[in-house]
PDB file of N, CA, C, O and CB in Angstrom:
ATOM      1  N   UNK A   1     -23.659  72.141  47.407  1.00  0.00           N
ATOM      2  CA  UNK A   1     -24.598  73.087  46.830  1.00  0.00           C
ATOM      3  C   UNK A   1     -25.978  72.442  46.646  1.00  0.00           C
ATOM      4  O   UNK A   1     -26.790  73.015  47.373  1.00  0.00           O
ATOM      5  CB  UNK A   1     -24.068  73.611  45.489  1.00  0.00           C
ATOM      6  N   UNK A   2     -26.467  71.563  46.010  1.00  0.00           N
ATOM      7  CA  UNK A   2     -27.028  70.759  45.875  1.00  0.00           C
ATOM      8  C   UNK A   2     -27.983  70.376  47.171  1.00  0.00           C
ATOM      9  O   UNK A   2     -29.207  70.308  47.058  1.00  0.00           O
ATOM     10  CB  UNK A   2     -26.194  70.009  45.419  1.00  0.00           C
ATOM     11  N   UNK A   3     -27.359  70.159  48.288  1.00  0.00           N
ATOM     12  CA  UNK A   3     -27.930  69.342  49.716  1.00  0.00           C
ATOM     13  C   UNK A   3     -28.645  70.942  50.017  1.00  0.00           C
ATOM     14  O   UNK A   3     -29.867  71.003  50.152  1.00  0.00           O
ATOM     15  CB  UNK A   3     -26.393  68.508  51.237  1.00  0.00           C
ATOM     16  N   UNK A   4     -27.721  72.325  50.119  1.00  0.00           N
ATOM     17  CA  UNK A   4     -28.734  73.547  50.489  1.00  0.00           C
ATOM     18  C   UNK A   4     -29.845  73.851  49.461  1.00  0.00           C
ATOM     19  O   UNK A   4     -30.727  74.616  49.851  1.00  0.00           O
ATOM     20  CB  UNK A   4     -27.911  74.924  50.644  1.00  0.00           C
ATOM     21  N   UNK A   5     -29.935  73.356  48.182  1.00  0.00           N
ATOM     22  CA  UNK A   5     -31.316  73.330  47.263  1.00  0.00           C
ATOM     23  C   UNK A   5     -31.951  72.374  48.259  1.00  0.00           C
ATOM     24  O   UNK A   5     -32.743  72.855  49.069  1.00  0.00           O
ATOM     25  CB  UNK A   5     -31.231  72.691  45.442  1.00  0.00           C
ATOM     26  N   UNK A   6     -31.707  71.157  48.287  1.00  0.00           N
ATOM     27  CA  UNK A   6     -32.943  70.337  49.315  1.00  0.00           C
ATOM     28  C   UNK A   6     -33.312  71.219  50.527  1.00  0.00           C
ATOM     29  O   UNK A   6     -34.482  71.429  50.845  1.00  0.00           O
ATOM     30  CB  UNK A   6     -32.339  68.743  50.056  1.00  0.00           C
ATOM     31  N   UNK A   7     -32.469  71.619  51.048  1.00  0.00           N
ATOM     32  CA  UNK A   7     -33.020  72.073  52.306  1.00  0.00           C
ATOM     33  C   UNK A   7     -33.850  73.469  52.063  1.00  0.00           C
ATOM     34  O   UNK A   7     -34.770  73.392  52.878  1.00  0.00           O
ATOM     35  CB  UNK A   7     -31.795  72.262  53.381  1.00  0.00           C
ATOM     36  N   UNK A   8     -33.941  74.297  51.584  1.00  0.00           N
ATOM     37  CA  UNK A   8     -34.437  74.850  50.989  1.00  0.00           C
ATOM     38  C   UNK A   8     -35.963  74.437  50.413  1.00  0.00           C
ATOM     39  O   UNK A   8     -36.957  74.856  51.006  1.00  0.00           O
ATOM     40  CB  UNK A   8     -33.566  75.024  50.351  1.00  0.00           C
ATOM     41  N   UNK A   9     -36.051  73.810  49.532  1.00  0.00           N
ATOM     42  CA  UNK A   9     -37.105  73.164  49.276  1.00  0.00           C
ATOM     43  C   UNK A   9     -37.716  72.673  49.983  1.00  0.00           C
ATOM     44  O   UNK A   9     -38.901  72.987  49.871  1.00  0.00           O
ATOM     45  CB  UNK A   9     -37.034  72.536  48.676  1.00  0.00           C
ATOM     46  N   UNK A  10     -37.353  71.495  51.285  1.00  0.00           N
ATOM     47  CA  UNK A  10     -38.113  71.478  52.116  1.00  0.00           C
ATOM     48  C   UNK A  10     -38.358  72.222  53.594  1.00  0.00           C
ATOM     49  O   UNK A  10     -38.658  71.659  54.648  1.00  0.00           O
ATOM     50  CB  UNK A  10     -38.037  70.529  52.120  1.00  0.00           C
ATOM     51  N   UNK A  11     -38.225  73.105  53.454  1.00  0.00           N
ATOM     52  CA  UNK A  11     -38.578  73.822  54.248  1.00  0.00           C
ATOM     53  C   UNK A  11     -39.670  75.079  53.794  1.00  0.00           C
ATOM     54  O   UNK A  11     -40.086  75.955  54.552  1.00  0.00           O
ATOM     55  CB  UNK A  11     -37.417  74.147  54.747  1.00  0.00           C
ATOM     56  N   UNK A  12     -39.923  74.952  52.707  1.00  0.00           N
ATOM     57  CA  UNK A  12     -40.665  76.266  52.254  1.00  0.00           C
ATOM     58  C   UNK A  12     -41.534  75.902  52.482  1.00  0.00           C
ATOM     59  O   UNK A  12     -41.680  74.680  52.449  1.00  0.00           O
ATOM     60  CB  UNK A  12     -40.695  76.882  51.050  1.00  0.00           C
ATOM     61  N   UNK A  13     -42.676  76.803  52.865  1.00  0.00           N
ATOM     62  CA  UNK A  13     -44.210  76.740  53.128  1.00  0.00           C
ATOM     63  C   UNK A  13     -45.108  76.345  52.044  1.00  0.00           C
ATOM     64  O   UNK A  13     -45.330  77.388  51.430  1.00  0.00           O
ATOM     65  CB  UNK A  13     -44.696  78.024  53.542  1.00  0.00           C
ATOM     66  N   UNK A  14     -45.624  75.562  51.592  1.00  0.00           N
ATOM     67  CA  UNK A  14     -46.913  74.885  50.472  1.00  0.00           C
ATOM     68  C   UNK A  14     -47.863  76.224  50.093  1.00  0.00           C
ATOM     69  O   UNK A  14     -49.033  76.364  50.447  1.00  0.00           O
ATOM     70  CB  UNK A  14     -48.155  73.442  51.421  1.00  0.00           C
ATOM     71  N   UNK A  15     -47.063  77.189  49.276  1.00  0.00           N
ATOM     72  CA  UNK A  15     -48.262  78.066  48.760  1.00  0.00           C
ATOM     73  C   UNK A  15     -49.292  78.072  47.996  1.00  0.00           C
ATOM     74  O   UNK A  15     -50.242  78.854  47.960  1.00  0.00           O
ATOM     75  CB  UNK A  15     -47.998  78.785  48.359  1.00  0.00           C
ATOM     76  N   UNK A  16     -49.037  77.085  47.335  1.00  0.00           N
ATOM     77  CA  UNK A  16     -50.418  76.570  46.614  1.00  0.00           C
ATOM     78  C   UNK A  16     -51.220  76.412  47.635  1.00  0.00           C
ATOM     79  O   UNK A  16     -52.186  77.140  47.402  1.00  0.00           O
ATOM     80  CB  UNK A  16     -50.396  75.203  45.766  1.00  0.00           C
ATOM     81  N   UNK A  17     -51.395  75.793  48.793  1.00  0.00           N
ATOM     82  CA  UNK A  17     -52.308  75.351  49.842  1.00  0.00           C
ATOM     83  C   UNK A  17     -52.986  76.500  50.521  1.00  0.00           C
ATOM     84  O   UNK A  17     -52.445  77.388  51.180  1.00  0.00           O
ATOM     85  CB  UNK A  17     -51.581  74.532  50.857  1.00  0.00           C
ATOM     86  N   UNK A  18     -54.555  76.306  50.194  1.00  0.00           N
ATOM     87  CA  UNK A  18     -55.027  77.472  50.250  1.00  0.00           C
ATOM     88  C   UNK A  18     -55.457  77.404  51.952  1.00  0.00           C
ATOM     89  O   UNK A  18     -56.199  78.342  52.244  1.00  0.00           O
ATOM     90  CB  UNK A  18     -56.222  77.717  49.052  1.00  0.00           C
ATOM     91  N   UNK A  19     -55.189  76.636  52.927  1.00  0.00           N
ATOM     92  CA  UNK A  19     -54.706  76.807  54.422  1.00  0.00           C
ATOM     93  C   UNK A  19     -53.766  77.298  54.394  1.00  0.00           C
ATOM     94  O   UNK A  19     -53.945  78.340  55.024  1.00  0.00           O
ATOM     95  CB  UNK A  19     -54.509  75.811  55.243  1.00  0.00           C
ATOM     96  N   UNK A  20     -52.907  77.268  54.103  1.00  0.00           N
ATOM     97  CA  UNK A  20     -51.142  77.126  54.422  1.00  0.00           C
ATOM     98  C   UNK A  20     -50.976  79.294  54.211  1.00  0.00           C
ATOM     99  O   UNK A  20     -50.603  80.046  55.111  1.00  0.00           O
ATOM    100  CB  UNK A  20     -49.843  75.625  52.474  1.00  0.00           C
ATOM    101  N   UNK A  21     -51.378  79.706  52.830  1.00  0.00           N
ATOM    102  CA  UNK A  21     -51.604  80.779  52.327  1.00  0.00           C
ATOM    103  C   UNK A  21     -52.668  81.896  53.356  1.00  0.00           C
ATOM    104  O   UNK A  21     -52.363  83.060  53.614  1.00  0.00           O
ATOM    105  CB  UNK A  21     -52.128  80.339  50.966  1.00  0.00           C
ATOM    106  N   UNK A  22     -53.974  81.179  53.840  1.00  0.00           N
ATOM    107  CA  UNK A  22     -54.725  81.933  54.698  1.00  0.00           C
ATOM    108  C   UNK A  22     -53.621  81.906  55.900  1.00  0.00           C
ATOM    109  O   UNK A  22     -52.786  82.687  55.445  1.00  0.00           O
ATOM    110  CB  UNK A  22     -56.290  81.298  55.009  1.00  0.00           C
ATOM    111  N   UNK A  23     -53.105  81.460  57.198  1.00  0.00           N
ATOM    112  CA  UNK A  23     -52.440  81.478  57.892  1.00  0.00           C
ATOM    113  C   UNK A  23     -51.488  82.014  57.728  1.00  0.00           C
ATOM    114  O   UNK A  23     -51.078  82.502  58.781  1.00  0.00           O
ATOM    115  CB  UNK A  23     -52.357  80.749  58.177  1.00  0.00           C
ATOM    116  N   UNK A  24     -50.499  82.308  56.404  1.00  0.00           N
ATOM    117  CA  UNK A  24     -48.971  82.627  56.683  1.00  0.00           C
ATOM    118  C   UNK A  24     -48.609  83.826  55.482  1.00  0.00           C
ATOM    119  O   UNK A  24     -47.489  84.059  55.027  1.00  0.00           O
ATOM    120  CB  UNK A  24     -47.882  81.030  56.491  1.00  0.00           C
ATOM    121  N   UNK A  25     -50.076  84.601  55.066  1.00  0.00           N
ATOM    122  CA  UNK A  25     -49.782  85.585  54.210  1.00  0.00           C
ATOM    123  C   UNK A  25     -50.051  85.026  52.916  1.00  0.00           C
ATOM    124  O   UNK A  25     -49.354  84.112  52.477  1.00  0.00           O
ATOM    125  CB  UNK A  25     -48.449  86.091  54.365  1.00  0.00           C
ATOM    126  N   UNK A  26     -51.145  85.580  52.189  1.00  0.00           N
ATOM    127  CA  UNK A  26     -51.593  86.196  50.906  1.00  0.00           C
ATOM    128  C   UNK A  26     -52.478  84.961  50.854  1.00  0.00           C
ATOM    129  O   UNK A  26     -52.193  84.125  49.997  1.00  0.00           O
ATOM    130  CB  UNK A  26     -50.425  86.565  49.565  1.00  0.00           C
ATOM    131  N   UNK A  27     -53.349  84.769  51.527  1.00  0.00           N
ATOM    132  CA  UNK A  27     -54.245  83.894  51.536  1.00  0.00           C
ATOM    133  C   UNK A  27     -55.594  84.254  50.247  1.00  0.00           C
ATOM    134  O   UNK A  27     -56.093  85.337  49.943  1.00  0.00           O
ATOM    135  CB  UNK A  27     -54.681  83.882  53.114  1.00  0.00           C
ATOM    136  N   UNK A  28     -55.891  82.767  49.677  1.00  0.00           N
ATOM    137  CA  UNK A  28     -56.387  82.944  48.063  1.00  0.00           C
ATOM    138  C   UNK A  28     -58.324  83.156  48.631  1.00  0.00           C
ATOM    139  O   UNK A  28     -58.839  82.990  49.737  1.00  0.00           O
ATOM    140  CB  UNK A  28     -55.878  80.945  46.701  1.00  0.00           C
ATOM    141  N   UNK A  29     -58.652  83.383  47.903  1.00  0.00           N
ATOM    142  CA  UNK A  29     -60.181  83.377  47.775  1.00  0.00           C
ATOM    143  C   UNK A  29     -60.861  82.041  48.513  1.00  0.00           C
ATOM    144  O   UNK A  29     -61.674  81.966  49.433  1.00  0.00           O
ATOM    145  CB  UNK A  29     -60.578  83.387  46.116  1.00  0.00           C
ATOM    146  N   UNK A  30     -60.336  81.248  47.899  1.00  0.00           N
ATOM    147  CA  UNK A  30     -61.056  79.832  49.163  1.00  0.00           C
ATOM    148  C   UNK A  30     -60.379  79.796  50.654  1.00  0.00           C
ATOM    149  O   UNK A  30     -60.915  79.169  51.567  1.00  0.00           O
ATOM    150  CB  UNK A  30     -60.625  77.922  48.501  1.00  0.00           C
ATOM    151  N   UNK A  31     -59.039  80.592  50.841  1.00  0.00           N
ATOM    152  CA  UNK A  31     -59.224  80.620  52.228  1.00  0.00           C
ATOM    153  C   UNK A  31     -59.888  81.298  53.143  1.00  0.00           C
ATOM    154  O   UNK A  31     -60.028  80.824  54.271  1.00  0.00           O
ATOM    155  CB  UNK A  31     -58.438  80.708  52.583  1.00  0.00           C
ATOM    156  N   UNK A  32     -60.483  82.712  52.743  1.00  0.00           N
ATOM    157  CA  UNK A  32     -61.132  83.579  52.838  1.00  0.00           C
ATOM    158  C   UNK A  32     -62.857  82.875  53.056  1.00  0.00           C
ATOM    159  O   UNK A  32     -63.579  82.923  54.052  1.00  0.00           O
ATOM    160  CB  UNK A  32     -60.718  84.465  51.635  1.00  0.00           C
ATOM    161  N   UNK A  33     -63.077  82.326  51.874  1.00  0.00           N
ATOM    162  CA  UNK A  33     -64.277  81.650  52.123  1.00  0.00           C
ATOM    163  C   UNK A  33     -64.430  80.125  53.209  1.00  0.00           C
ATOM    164  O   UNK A  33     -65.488  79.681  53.656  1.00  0.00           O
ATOM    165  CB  UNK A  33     -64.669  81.352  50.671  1.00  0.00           C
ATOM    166  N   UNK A  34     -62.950  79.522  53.440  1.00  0.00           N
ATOM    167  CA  UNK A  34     -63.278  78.591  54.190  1.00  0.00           C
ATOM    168  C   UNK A  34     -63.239  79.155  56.063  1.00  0.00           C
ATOM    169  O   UNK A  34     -63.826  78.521  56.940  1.00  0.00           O
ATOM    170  CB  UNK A  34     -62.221  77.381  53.689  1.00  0.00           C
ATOM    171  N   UNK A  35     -62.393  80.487  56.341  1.00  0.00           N
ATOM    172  CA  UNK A  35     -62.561  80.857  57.229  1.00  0.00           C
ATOM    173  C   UNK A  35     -63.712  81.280  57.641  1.00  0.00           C
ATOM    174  O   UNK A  35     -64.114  80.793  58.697  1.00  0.00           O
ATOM    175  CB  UNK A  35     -61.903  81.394  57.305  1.00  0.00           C
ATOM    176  N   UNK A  36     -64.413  82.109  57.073  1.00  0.00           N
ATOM    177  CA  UNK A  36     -66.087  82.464  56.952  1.00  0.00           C
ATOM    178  C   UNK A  36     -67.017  81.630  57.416  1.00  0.00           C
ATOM    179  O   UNK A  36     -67.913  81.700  58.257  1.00  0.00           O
ATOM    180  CB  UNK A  36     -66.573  82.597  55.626  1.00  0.00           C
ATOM    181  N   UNK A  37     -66.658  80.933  56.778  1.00  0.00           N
ATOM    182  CA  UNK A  37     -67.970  79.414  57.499  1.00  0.00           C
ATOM    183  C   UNK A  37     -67.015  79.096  58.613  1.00  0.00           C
ATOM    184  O   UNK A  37     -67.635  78.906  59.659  1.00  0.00           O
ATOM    185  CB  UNK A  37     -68.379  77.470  56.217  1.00  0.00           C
ATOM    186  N   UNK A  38     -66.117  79.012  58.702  1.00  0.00           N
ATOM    187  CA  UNK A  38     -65.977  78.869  60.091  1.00  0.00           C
ATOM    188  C   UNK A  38     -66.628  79.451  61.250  1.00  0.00           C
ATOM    189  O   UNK A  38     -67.281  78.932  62.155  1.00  0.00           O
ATOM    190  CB  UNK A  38     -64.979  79.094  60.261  1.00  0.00           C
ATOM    191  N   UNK A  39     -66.209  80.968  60.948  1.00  0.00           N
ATOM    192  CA  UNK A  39     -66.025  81.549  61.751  1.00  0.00           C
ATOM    193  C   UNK A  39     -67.847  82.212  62.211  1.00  0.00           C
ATOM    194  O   UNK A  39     -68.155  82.726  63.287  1.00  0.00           O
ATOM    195  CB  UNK A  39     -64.781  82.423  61.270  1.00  0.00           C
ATOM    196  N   UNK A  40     -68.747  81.979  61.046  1.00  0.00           N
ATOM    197  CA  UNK A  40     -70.074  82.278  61.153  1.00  0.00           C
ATOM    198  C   UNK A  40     -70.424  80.582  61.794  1.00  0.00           C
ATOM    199  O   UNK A  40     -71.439  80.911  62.408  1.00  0.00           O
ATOM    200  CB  UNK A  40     -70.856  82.891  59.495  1.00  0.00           C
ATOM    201  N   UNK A  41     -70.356  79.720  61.952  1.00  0.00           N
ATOM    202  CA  UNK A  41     -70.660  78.858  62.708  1.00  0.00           C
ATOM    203  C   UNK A  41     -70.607  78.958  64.075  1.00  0.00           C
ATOM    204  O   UNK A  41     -71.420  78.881  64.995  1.00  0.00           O
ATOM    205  CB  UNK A  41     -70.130  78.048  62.390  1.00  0.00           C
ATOM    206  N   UNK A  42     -69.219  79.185  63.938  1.00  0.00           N
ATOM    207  CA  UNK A  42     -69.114  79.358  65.446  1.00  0.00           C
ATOM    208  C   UNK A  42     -70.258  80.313  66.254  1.00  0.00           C
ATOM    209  O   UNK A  42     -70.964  80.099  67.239  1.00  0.00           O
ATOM    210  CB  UNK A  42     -67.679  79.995  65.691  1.00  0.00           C
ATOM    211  N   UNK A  43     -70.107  81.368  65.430  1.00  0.00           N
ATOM    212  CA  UNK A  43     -71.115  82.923  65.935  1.00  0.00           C
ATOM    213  C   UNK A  43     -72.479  81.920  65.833  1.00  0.00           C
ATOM    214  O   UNK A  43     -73.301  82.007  66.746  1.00  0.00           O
ATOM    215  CB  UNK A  43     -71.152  84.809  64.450  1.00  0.00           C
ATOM    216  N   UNK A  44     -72.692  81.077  64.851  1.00  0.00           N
ATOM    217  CA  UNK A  44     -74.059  80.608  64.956  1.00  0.00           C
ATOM    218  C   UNK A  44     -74.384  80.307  65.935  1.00  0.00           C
ATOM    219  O   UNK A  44     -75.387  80.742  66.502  1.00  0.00           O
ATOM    220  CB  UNK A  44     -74.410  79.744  64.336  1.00  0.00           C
ATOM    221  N   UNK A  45     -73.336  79.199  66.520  1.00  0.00           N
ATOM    222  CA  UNK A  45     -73.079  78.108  67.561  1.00  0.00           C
ATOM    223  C   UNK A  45     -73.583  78.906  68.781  1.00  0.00           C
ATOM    224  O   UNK A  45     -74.531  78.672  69.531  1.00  0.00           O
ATOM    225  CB  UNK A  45     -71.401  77.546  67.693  1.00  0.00           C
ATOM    226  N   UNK A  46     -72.587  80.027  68.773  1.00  0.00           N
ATOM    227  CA  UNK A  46     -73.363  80.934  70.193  1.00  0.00           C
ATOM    228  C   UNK A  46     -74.335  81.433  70.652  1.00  0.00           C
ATOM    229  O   UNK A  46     -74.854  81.329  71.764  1.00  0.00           O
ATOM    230  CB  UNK A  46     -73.108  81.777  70.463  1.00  0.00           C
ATOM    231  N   UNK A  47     -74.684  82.187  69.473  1.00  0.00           N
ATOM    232  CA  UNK A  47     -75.816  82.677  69.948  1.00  0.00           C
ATOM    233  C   UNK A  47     -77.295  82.481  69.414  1.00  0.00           C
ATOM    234  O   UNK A  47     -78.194  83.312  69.281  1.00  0.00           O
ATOM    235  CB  UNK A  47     -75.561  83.823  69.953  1.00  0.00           C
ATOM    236  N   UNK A  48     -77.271  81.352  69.196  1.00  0.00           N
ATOM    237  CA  UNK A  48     -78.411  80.582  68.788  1.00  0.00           C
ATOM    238  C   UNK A  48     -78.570  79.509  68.884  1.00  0.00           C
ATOM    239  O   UNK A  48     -79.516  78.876  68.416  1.00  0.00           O
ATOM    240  CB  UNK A  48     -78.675  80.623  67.864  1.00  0.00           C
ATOM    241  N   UNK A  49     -77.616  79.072  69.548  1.00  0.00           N
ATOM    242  CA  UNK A  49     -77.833  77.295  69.982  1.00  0.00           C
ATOM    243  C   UNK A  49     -77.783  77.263  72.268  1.00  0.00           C
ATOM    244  O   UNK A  49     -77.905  76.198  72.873  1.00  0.00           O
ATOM    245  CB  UNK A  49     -75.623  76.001  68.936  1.00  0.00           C
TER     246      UNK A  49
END
């Protein structure tokens, strides 16, 4: 019983991790904001560089 709690445990996804949360469902406010700058860089990157 015990060994399926470990396995269990490690296998669960790091929801605190506000990557882990943007990628795999219910992503927090800083993932939201760290995708953004991503994703406006990139757009920067294009069409203005």
């Amino acid at each position: 019983m015990n060994k399926d709690n470990e396995d269990k445990h490690n296998s669960k996804i790091n929801t605190d991790d506000a990557w882990n949360r943007t990628f795999y469902g219910s992503p927090t406010i800083g993932g939201f904001v760290v995708i953004g700058i991503i994703i406006a860089f990139i757009i920067y990157n294009v069409f203005f560089k």
